[in-house]
C-alpha positions as CSV (number, residue, x, y, z in Angstrom):
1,X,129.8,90.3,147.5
2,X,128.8,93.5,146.5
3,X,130.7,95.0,143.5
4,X,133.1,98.1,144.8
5,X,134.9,100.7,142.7
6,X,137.4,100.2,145.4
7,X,138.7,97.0,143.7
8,X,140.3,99.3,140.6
9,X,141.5,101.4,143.5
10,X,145.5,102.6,143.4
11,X,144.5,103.7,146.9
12,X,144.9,100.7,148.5
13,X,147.8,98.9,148.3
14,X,148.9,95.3,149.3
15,X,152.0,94.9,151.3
16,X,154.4,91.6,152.1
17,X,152.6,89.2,154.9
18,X,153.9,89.6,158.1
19,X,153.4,86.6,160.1
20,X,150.7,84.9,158.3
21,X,148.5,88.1,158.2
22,X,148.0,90.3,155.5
23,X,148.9,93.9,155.1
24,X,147.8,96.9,153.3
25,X,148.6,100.2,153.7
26,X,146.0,102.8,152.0
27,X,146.1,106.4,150.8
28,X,143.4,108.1,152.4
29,X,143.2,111.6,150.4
30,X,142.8,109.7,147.3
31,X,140.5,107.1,148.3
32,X,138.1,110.3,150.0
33,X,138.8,111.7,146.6
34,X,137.8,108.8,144.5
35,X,135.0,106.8,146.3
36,X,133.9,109.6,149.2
37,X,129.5,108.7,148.1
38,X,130.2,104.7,147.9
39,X,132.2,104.8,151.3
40,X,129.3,106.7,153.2
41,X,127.0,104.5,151.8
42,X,128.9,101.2,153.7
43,X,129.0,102.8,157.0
44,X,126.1,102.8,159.7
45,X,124.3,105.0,161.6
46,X,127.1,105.0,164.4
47,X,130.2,105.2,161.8
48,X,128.5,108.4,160.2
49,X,127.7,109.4,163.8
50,X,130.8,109.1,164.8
51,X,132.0,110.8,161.3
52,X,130.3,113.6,162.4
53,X,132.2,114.6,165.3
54,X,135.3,115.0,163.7
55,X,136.0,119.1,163.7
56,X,137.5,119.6,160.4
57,X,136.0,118.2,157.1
58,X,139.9,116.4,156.3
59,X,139.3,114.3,159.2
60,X,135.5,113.3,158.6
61,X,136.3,112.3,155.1
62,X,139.5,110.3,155.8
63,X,137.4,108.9,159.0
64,X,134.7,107.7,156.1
65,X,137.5,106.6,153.9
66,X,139.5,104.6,156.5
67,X,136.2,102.7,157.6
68,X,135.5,102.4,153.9
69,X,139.1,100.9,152.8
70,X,138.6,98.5,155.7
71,X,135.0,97.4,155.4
72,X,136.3,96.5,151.5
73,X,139.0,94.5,152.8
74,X,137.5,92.4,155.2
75,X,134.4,92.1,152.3
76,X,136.8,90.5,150.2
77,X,138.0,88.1,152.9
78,X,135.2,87.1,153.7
79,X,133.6,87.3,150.1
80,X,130.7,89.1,151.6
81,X,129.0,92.2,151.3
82,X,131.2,95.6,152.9
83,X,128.1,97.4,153.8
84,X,126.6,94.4,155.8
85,X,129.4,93.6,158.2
86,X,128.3,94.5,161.3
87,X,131.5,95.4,164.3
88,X,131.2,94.7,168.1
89,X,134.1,96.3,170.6
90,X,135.9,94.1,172.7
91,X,136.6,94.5,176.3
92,X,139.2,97.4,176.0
93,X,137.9,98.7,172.7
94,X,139.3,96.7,170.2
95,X,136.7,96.1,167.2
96,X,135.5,92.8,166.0
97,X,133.3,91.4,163.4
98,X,129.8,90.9,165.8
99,X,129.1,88.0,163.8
100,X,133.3,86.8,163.2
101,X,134.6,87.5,166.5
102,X,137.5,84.8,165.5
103,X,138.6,87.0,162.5
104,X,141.4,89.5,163.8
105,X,141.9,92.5,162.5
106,X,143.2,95.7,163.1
107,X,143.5,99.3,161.6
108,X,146.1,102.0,162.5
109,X,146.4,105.7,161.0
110,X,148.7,108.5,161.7
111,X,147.5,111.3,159.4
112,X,146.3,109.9,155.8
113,X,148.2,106.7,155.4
114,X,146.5,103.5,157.5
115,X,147.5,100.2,157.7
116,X,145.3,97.4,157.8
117,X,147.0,93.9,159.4
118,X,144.2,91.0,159.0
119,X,144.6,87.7,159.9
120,X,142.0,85.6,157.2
121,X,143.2,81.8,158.2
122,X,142.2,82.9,161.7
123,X,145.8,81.5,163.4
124,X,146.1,84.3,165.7
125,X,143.5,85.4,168.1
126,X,144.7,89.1,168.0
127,X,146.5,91.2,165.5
128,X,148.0,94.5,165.8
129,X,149.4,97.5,163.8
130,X,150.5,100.5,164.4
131,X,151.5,103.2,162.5
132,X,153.0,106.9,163.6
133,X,154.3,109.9,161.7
């Protein structure tokens, strides 16, 4: 896996498992703050497109930084590179890893603090999170 400054993050933050799946909750300000070159440089072409669209310069950088905290995450999982998972949407919407499809995951933000819920042993077929101000 590609070596991260996001591992000697304070940003992200492991929380107690919650039915076999692992949580962490991350601090989005600080993370932009801290790593806001090495997280555009794991997203694609339709991340940073989508980046883009955001109005206000808060939102594009805690979009980046979200995608960023989560690409780490499921690098580590899978002990593979963040910048060379590649996501597919599901029927409603919901991502999934295009080459993974078994490994649930989910992300959920309300302002700067996301929560990330991932299932690594792959019991559940769906995980959800959700988080609101």
């Amino acid at each position: 896996m590609k070596a991260m400054s996001l591992q000697s993050s304070h940003a992200i933050c492991a929380q107690p498992a919650v039915a076999g799946s692992s949580l962490w909750t991350v601090e989005l300000d600080a993370l932009a703050a801290q790593e806001a070159q090495e997280a555009l440089g794991t997203l694609t072409d339709d991340e940073l497109a989508r980046m883009k669209r955001f109005r206000f310069e808060r939102d594009r950088s805690r979009f980046a930084a979200g995608r960023a905290a989560l690409r780490f995450l499921l690098g580590t999982v899978l002990d593979r590179d963040p910048a060379a998972l590649r996501f597919s949407a599901g029927a409603h919407g919901k991502p999934a890893l295009a080459d993974d499809p078994r490994l649930a995951f989910n992300l959920s933000h309300s302002g700067a603090s996301p929560i990330v819920a991932i299932d690594p042993a792959r019991r559940h077929h769906s995980v959800g999170v959700d988080l609101e101000l």
